[in-house]
C-alpha positions in Angstrom: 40.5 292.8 100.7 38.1 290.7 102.3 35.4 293.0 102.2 32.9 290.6 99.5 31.8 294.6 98.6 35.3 296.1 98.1 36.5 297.1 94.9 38.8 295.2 93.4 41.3 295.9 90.3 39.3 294.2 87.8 36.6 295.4 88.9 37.9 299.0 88.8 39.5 298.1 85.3 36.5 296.8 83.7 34.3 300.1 85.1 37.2 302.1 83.3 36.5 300.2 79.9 32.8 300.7 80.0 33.3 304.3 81.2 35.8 304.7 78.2 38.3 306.4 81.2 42.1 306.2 80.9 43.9 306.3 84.2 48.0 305.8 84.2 48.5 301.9 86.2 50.8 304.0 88.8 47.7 305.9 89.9 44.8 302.8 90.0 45.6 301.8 93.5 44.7 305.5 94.5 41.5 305.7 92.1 40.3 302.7 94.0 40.7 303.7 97.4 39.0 306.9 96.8 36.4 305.2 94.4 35.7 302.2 97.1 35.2 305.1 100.1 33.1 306.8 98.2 30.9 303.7 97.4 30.8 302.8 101.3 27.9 305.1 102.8 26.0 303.5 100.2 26.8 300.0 100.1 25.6 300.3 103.9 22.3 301.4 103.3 19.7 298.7 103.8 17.6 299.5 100.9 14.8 297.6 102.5 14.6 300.3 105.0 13.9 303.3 102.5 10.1 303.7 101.4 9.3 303.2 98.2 7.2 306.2 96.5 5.1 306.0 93.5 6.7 305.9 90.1 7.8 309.7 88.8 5.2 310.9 86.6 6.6 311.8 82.9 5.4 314.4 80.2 5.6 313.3 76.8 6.2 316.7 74.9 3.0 317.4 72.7 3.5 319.3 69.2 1.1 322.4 69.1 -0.4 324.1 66.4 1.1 327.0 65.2 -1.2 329.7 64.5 0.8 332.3 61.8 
């Protein structure tokens, strides 16, 4: 593990507790293999390169009049 960006058990452990996930300890070593290659096409974006586009424009729901 000498990847600064790889996964590491406590890591993986303390994402499970904030998650509120129960995984068995004999299955961990798997979860984080599969969890840390899944996180690699990101982790080697350069978000620097991507262009930044204007915040998303929100609707606030307005209450109409009903006409009964």
């Amino acid at each position: 593990m000498n990847d600064p960006q790889e996964l590491t058990m406590e890591v993986l452990r303390a994402r499970m507790r904030a998650a509120g996930v129960t995984i068995a300890e004999t299955r961990l070593a798997m979860v984080r293999k599969l969890l840390d290659d899944a996180l690699a096409p990101v982790r080697r974006l350069d978000a620097r390169t991507i262009k930044t586009v204007e915040p998303a424009v929100t609707f606030a729901p307005v209450q109409e009049a009903r006409h009964e």
